[in-house]
Every structure is written in C-alpha cells, then in structure tokens.
C-alpha positions as CSV (number, residue, x, y, z in Angstrom):
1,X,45.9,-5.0,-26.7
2,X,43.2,-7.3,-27.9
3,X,39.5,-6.0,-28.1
4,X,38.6,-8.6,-25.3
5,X,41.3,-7.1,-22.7
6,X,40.6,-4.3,-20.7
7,X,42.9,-1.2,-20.2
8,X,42.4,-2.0,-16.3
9,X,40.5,-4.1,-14.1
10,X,37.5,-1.7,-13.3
11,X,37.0,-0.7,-17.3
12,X,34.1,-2.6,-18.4
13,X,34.2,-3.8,-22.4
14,X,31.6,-2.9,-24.7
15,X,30.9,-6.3,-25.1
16,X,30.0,-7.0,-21.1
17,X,28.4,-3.0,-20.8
18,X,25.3,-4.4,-22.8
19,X,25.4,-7.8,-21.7
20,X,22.2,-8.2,-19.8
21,X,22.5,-10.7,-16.9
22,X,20.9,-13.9,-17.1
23,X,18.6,-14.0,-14.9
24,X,17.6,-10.6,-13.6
25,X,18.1,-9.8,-10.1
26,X,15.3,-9.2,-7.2
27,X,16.4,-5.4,-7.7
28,X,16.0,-4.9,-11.0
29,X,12.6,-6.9,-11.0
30,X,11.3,-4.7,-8.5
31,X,12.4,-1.7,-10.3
32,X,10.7,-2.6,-13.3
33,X,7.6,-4.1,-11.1
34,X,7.1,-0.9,-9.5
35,X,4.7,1.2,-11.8
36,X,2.8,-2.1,-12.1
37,X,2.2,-2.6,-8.6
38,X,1.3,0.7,-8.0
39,X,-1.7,0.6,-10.6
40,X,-2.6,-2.4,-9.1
41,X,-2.7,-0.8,-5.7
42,X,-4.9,2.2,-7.4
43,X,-6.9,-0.4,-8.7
44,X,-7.3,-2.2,-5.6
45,X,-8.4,0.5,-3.5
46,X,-10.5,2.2,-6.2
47,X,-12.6,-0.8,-6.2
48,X,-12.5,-1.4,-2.6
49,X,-14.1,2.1,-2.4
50,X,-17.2,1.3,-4.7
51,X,-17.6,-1.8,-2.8
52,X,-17.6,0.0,0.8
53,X,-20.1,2.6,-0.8
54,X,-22.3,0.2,-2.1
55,X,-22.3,-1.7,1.1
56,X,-23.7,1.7,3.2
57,X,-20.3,2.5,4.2
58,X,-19.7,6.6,3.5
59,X,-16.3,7.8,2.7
60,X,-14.6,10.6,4.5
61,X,-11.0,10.6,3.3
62,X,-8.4,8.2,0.8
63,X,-4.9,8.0,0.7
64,X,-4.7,10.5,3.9
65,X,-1.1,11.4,4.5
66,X,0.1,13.5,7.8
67,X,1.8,16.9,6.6
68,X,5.8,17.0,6.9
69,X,6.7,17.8,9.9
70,X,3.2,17.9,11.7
71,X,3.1,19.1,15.3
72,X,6.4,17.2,15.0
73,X,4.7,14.4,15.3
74,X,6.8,11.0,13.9
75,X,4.4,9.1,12.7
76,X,4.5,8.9,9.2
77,X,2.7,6.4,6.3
78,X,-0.7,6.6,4.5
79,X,-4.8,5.4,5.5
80,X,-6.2,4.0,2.5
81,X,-9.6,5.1,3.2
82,X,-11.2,6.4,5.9
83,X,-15.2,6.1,6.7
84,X,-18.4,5.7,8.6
85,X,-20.1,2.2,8.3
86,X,-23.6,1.3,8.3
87,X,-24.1,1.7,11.8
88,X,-22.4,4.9,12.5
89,X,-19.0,4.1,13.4
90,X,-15.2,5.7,12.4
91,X,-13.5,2.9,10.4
92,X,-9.7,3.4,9.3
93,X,-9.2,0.9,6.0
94,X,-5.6,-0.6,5.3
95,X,-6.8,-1.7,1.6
96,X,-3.8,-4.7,0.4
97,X,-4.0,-5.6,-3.4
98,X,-2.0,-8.3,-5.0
99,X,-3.1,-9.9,-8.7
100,X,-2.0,-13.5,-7.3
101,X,-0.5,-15.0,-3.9
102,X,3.0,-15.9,-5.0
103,X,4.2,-13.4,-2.7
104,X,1.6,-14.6,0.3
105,X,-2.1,-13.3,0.8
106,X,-2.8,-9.5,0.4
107,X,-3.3,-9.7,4.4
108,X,-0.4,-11.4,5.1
109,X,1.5,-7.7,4.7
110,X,-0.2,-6.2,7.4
111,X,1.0,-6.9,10.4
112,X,1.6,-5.5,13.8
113,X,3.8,-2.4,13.1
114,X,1.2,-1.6,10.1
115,X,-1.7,-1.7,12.4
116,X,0.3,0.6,14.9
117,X,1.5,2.9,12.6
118,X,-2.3,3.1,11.1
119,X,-3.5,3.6,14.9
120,X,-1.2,6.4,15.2
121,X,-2.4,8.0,12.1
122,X,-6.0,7.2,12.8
123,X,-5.3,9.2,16.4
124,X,-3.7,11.8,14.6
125,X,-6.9,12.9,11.5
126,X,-9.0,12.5,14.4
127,X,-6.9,15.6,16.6
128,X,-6.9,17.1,13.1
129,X,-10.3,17.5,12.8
130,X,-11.1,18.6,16.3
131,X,-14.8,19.6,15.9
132,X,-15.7,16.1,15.3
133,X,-16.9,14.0,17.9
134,X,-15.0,10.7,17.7
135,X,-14.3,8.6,20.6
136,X,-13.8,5.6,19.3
137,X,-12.8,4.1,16.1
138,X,-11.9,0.4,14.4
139,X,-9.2,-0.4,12.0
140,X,-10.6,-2.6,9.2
141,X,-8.5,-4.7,6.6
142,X,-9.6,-4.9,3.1
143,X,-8.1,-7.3,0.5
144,X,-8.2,-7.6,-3.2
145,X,-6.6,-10.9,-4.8
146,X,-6.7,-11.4,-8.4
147,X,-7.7,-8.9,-12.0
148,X,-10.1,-6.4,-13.0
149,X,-12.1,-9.6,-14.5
150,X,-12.0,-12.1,-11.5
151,X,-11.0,-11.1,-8.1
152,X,-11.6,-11.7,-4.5
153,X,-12.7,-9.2,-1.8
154,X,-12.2,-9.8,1.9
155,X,-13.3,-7.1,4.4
156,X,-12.0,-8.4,7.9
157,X,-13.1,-5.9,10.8
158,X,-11.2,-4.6,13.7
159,X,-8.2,-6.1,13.0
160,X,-6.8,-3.7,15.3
C-alpha cells in the first residue's frame, strides 16, 4: 500500500486531514465570525444606550430575557433595552448593529416575527412587574452601522 491510498474509502490520509479547504465554507465563516459579531452587538447596544440617555430617554432594563419555563409561557428571545422617553412613555428597543451593509441594513433583520416576538415579551415584563402602571407601550428600532470611530445611528419609533 502506497502512502497516498487509503486502507478504506471512509479513512481520511494525513495529507487531506490537514488540508484546509479552499475557500472556507458559510459554516465555518460563521463559526469563526461568531465572537466577533457578538462584541459588535455589545458594542452596538452599549452605545445605543449612552445615546438614548443622553437624549432624555431613562433606562429601565437591557438584554431582558423571560425565565425558563415562565408561567409556561412560549415566548422566548431577548429586549435590548427597555425605557421611558422624554415624554413619559414605555419604549421596548430592538437595538441591530452591523460594522458595514454587505449583509443588508441593520434594520433590514427585523421584521415581522421580530416585532411579534418583542410584543410578546414587552406584554410579558409588563405582567411581571404588576405594580406598574403601563397601559400602553411602543416598540422602537435602533440601528448602528459602521466602527467605534465612524458610525451611523438611526432611532426609528413605533415600528411596531
């Protein structure tokens, strides 16, 4: 048997084991990409934050999750921030951050079943917290496009 054969089909060789493919495959580029975009999203949404504040807005909650198994409730996901504006009003924040547009605007990933599911959650901190008196709320968008050193900031309201 020569180095190059195999002892059977499903044996790889050495030589094709550390072979890296040629062009890396959307998998393994999101794998890698992963830690990346999530400090980008921290980033994104930490700025976001000092931006609301600054513009009267004053935080309540960020990155509220529901409990496992909550009431047994089904809805399940994550509100970016959650806050009263300048004139007194509940506001539920879906904060999208992306460093360019080669996959589409930052708003461009929330669509319908993002703004349901945060409508269900908003419901949901608002039965949690009983005592309060909310009886209405709006769901806001906030995008981020771009670096720590030039960036854009969109704040679209009730986009839900």
């Amino acid at each position: 048997m020569h180095n190059t054969e195999r002892a059977c089909p499903s044996t790889p060789t050495k030589r094709e084991t550390m072979t890296p493919p040629k062009k890396p495959t959307r998998a393994a580029t999101c794998a890698r990409s992963q830690p990346k975009a999530h400090a980008v999203g921290r980033w994104g949404e930490d700025l976001a934050a000092r931006i609301l504040e600054t513009n009267g807005y004053r935080l309540l909650d960020r990155n509220w999750r529901l409990p496992a198994g909550y009431e047994g409730e089904r809805a399940h996901g994550e509100i970016d921030a959650i806050a009263i504006d300048p004139d007194d009003e509940l506001v539920f924040i879906e904060i999208k951050t992306r460093t360019d547009s080669g996959f589409g605007h930052p708003l461009e990933a929330i669509g319908k079943d993002k703004t349901r599911r945060t409508r269900e959650l908003a419901i949901l901190w608002c039965r949690q917290r009983e005592t309060l008196d909310f009886g209405h709320f709006r769901i806001d968008a906030v995008s981020i496009l771009g670096t720590p050193e030039q960036f854009t900031f969109e704040h679209l309201k009730g986009v839900a």
